[in-house]
N, C-alpha and C positions, 0 to 999 in steps of 0.2 A: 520243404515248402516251395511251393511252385510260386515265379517272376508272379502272377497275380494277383498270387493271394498276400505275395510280400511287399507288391504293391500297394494295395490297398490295408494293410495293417501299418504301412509308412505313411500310408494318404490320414487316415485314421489319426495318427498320434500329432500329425504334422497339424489337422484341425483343431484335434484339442488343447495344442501347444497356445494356436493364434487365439483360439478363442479364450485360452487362459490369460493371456497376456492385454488381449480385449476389455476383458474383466477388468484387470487389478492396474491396466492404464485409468480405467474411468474411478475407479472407487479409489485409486490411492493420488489422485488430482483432486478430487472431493476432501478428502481427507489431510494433504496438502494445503488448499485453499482455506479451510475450518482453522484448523491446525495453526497455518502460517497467521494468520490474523490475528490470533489469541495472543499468538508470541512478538508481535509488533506489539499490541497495546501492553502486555508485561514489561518489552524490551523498554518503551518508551517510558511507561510510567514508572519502571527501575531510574531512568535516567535522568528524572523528571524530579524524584523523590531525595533522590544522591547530590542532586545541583542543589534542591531547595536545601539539605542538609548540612550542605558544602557552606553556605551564603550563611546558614543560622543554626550555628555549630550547636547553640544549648540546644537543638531538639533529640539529644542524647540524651539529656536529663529526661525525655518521655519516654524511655526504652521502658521503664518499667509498667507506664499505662499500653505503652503498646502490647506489650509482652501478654499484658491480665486481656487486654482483647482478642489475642489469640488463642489462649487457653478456652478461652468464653466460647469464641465461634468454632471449637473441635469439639468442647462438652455440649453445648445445645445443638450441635447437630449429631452426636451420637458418634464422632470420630474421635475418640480420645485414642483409642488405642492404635488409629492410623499409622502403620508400617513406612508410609512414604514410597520412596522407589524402590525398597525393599518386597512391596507387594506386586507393585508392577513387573519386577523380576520373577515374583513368584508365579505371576498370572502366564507371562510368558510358560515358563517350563512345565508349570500343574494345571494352566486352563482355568487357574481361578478368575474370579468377577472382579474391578474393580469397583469403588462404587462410585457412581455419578457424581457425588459433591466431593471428589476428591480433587476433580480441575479446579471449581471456584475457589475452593479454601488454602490452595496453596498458592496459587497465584496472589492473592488479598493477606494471605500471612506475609509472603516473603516481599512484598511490596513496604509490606508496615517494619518488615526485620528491616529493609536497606533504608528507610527513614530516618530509624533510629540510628543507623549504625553498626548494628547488626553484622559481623564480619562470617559473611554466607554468599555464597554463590546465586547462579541461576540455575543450571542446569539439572537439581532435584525437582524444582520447580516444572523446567520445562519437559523432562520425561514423564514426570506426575501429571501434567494434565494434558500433553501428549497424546501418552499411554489410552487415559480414562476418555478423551475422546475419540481417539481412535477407537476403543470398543464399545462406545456410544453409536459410533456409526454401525458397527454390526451387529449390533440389538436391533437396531429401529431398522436392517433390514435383514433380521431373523438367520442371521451366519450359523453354523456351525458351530463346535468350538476352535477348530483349526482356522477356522477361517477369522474367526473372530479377534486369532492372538495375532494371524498374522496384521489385520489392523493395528492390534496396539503398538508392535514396532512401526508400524507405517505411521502412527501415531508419534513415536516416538524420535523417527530419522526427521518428522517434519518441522518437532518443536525444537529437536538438538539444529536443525539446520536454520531455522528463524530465527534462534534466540544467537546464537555463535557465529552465524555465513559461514560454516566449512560442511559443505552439500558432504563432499565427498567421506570426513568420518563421520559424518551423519549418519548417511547410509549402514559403514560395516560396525556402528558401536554396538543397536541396539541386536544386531545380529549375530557379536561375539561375546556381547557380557554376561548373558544370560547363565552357560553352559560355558565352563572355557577351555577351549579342546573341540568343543564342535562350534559349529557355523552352519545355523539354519537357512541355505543358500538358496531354499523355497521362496524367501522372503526379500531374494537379492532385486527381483525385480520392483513389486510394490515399493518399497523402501526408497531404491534409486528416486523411483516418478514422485513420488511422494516428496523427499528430499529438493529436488529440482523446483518442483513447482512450489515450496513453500519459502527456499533462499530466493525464486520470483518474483513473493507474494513482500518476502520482506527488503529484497532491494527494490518492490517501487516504491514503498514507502520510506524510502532513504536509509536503511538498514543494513548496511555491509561491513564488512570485515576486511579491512586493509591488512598487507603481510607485513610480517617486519620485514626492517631492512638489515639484514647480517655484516659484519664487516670483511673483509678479502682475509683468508690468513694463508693462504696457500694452498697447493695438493696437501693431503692427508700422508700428514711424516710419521715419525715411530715416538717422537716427543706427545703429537697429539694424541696420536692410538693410547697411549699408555696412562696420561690425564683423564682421554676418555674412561678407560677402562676403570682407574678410581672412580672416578665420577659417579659412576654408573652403579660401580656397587655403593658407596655412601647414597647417593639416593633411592637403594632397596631399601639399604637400612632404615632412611630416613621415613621411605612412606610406610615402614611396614610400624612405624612408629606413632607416624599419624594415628595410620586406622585402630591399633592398639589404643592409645591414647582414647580417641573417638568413643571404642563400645565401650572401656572402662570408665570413664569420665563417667558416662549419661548413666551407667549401671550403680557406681558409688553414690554422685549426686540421687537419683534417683534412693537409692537406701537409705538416704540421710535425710532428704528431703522431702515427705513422701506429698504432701502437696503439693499440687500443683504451682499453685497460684505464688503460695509462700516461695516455693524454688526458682520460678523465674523474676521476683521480685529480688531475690538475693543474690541472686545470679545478676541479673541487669545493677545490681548496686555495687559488685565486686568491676563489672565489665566498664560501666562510666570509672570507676577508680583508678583503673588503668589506662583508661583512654584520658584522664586527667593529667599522669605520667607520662606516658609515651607517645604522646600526640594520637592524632584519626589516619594517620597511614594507614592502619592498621582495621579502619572500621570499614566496612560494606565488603566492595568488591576489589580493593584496589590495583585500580587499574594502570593509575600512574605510576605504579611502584613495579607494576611489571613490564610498562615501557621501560622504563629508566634502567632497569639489571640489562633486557635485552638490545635495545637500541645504543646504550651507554655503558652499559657494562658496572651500574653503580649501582650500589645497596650499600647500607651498613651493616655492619657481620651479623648483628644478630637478629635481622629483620625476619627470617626463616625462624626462629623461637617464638617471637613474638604471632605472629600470624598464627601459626599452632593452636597457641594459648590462647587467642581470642578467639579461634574457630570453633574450638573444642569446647570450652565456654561455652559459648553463643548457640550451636547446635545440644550443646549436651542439657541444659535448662531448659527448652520449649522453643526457640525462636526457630524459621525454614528458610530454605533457600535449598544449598546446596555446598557439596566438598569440594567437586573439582576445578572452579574456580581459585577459589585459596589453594589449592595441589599445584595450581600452576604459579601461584605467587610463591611457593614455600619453593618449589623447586629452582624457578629461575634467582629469585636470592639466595638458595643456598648454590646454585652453580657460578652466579656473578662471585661471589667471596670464594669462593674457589678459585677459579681463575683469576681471580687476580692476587691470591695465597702461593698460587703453583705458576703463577706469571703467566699463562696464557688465553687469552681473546678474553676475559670478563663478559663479553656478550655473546659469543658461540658457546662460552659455557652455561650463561644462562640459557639461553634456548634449548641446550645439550638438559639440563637440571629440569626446568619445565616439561617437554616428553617425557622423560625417563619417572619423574613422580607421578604424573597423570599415567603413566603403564606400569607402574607399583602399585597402585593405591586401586584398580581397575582391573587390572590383569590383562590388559586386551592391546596386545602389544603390534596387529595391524590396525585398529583405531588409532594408535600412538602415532604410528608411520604416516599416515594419514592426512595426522594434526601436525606434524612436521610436517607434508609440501604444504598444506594449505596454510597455514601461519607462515613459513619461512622458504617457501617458493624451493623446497626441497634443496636449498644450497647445502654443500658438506654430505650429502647424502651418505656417505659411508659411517660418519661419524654419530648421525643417528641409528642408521642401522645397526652399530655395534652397542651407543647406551639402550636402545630397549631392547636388544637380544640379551643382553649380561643384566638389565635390571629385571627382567621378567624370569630369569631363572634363578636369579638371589631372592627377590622378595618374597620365594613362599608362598603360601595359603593367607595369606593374611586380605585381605578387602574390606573396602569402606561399606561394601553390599552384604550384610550376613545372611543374604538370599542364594548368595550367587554359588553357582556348582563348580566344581574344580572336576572335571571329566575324565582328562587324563592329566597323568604327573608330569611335573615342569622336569624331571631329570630323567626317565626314560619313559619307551614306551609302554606304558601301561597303564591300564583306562584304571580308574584308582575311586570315580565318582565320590566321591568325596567335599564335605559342608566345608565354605568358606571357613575362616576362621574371624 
């Protein structure tokens, strides 16, 4: 090829580069800006709902009218059988549709679960409506279907980045959970803008995310490497226990229970009975409880059971939110009781136990990384890098997503595409 012609086939792609990037600067700030405001008013009125429930503990006794109110508003809109972020995952890899009432209804459900008490996250929530608006915006302007999925993670880095302030796993979550083993790096750039401009939209609305503070323990010795490295496999075990737990639960309740209405009324009546025993640590999102493992290094041993059992409950009857939330409460208490079982930092182990079950229970073990700098200003860096390299090749197939693809195998290489478990 002659200098001109290789010129101009370089001029050529160098245009379509800018002009690509032209594109999905404006459309993934659009969708940012939509996106980030949806998740300030969730984030707020999460926090809004958790205070008033704080101040007037019996409104646990209304888990169960909140509960028949959610059943109500997925049966008269025709979403019973809503998959949740399961579909959104789906939409991603098969180009399915989500549908449009899937933002309002889960934002209004998981609003009324954290009311009651409800021990659920946010982040099913905020991928779920995310997602669905993101490919709201590429309907109303007539996308492709490529074009349309790439929205929904654009959708999806905006509302993980609003609802959490960690721009940066924002970005590589909705990009690696999909598929794990590949990384649609088409998406790397909408995503970023997307992400950026929606942790904008929610730190001016006073919405940030402070790091913790770790305590000094030294250069990484052979005492730590080797706590790590238990750690690290006890929390495969432990999330691959969860997620077990998780689609078991809701599959037996479900056989047992085959109403609706009846099973989250029974379910909410078993959940207040326990939360009558073992106090509200345990209900919503708690947050103070994963201060306290990681800043202090305190938990009682069996706070990591408990959380479990409420979450699995609480998800597996009808109430929304989300897992990974309680992933990070289940792992920073079970890393604090560790550490301080095996004498070392209770709070670098908590934060060691918190990544390492959020990249068990997910499989996305550079979102993990990720969520290590941006929570804990990437101190010990070595010590994360080794719990989610050893927990992401212990836990298996196992995932909270039974959408999610396992592409290639965690022990060699070999593309194996293969259904979550």
């Amino acid at each position: 090829m002659s200098f001109g012609n290789q010129a101009k086939k370089e001029g050529k792609n160098l245009l379509t580069s800018i002009l690509a990037l032209l594109k999905w600067i404006l459309l993934a700030s659009i969708t940012g800006i939509l996106v980030g405001l949806v998740g300030v008013v969730m984030v707020k009125s999460i926090g809004f709902v958790t205070g008033l429930r704080e101040k007037n503990p019996y409104l646990i006794f209304l888990m169960p009218v909140a509960g028949l109110i959610i059943v109500f508003l997925y049966k008269i809109t025709g979403r019973e059988k809503d998959s949740g972020t399961n579909a959104v995952l789906s939409a991603i890899r098969n180009h399915d549709q989500i549908h449009i009432l899937t933002a309002p209804l889960i934002v209004v459900s998981t609003i009324l679960t954290h009311l009651v008490g409800g021990s659920s996250g946010r982040e099913g929530a905020a991928l779920q409506f995310g997602g669905s608006m993101g490919e709201a915006v590429g309907n109303v302007l007539k996308f492709n279907e490529k074009d349309r999925t790439v929205l929904i993670m654009c959708g999806m880095s905006a509302a993980f980045s609003s609802v959490f302030g960690v721009p940066l796993t924002a970005v590589i979550f909705p990009i690696e959970v999909a598929n794990v083993g590949i990384m649609y790096y088409s998406a790397l750039v909408p995503c970023t803008v997307s992400a950026l401009v929606a942790h904008e939209v929610a730190s001016f609305f006073g919405i940030k995310s402070a790091p913790y503070i770790l305590p000094e323990v030294g250069y990484r010795n052979l005492r730590g490497i080797i706590v790590t490295v238990v750690l690290a496999v006890l929390c495969a075990i432990i999330s691959m226990i969860f997620c077990a737990a998780l689609h078991s639960a809701q599959h037996g309740i479900e056989k047992i229970l085959r109403n609706k209405y009846i099973r989250i009324v029974a379910g909410s009546s078993v959940i207040i009975g326990l939360t009558l025993i073992f106090g509200t640590d345990y209900c919503g999102i708690g947050g103070s409880v994963i201060a306290s493992a990681v800043e202090k290094g305190e938990t009682v041993p069996y706070a990591f059971i408990l959380k479990m059992l409420f979450t699995v409950l609480t998800l597996s009857i009808g109430f929304k939110g989300g897992e990974i939330v309680p992933s990070f409460f289940i792992g920073a208490t079970f890393g604090a009781m560790l550490g301080s079982l095996l004498g070392f930092s209770p709070a670098l182990c908590a934060a060691l136990g918190l990544v390492a079950v959020f990249c068990g229970v997910t499989n996305c073990p550079i979102a993990s990384l990720m969520i290590a700098c941006e929570l804990f200003n990437f101190n010990h860096a070595s010590y994360f890098l080794l719990v989610v390299a050893i927990t992401y090749l212990i836990s298996g197939y196992k995932s909270l997503y039974k959408t999610q693809k396992i592409a290639y195998s965690k022990t060699e290489l070999t593309y194996v595409d293969k259904d979550s478990e």
